[in-house]
Structure formats: C-alpha cells, structure tokens
C-alpha positions in Angstrom: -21.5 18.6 15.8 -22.9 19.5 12.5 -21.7 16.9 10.0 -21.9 19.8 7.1 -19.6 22.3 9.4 -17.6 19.6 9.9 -17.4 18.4 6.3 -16.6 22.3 5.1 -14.1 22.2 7.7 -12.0 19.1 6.3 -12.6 20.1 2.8 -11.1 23.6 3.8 -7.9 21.6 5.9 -7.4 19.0 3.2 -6.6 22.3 0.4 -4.2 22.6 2.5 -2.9 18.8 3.1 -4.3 16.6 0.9 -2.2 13.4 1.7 -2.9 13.8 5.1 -4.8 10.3 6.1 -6.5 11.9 9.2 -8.2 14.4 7.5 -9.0 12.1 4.5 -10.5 9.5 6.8 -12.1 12.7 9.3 -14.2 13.9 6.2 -15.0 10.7 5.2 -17.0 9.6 8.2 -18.3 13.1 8.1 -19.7 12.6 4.8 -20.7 9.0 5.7 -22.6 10.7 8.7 -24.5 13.0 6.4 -25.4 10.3 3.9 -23.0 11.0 1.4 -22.0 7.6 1.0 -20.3 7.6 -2.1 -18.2 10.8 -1.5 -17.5 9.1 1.7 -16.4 6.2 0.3 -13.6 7.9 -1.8 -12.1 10.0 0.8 -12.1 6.4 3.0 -10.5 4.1 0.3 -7.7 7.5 0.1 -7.2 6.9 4.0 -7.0 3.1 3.9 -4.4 3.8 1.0 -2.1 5.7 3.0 -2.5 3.5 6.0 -3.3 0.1 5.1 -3.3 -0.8 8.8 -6.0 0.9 9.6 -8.4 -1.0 11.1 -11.2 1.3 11.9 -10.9 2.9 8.3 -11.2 -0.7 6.9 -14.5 -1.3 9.5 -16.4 1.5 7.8 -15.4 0.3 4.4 -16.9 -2.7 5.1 -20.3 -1.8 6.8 -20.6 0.8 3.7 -20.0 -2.2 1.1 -22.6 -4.0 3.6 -25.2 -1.3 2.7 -24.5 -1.4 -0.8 -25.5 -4.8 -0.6 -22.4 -6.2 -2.0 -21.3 -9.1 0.4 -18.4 -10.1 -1.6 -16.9 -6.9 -0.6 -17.6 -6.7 2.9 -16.5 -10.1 3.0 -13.1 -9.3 1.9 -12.9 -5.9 4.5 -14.3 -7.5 7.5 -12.1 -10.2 7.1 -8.8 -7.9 6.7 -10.3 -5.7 9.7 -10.3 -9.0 11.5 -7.2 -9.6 10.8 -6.6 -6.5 12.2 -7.9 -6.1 15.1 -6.1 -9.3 16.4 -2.9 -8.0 15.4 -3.6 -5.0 17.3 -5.6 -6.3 20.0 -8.9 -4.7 19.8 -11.1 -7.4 21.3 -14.1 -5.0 20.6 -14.4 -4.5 17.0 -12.9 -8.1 17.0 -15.8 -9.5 18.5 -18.2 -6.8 16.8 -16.7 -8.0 13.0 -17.1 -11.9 14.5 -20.5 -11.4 15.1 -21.1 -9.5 10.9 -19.5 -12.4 9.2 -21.4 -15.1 11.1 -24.7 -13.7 9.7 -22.9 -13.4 6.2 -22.6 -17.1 6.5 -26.0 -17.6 7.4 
C-alpha cells in the first residue's frame, strides 16, 4: 500500500487517539517507509515510550540511528532489542541483531 495513504490515514486516526502506541508506531514505519526519517523517528521514540517492551519498535530505532551513522546509539538499541528478544523468545530478530553488533565491533 501507498505509504502516503497510509501515513494520512494514521495522522487522521491518531486526532482521534493520540496515546495510542499502535498507531504512533503504525505511522512511524509508514513515514520511515517514505523516507521521512526524522518524522519517523518521533512518532517511534512516542511508541517505545508507551511500551518500552517493544522489541520491534526498539529494532527500527536502532537501524535508523544505524543510518544516521551514529553507532553509539544503535549500540545502546540493539542491545536493549537483544535483550528483548530473548526475553520474549524471538530467535529471529535475535539472531538478525547478533549478526548488526558483530560488525559494529568490527
């Protein structure tokens, strides 16, 4: 789907429920898909505030701090989605964030 339909659709749901973490993380990774990275971002970090546990939210921070080129920070959110997806058993992204901080310490 169109990530600009879809990005007018959040905006339009999240008028109407702005705390609500799904829609905050929804149009973040529809702006993220458009290459509005920095508008992403915000509506992201809102999502991970309101869920802290969420690993996938915390993933996409991470790869977007990653493109920005700041290591420190991806360091920091691949290491908490680590932490995360052991505790919730997602061998996937577990193995897939293994794999990103081995090259970091390259």
């Amino acid at each position: 789907m169109n990530p600009e339909f879809l990005i007018a659709k959040y905006e339009g749901l999240l008028k109407d429920h702005p705390d609500d973490e799904l829609l905050l993380f929804s149009l973040g990774k529809a702006l993220y898909d458009a290459g509005r990275v920095p508008e992403a971002e915000t509506h992201l970090r809102a999502a991970l505030e309101a869920k802290p546990d969420w690993m996938v939210v915390t993933m996409l921070l991470a790869k977007i701090a990653l493109q920005q080129n700041d290591k420190a920070a991806a360091r920091v959110l691949y290491e908490k989605g680590l932490e995360l997806a052991i505790a919730q058993d997602h061998e996937g992204p577990e193995e897939e964030i293994r794999a990103v901080l081995a090259k970091l310490d390259a």
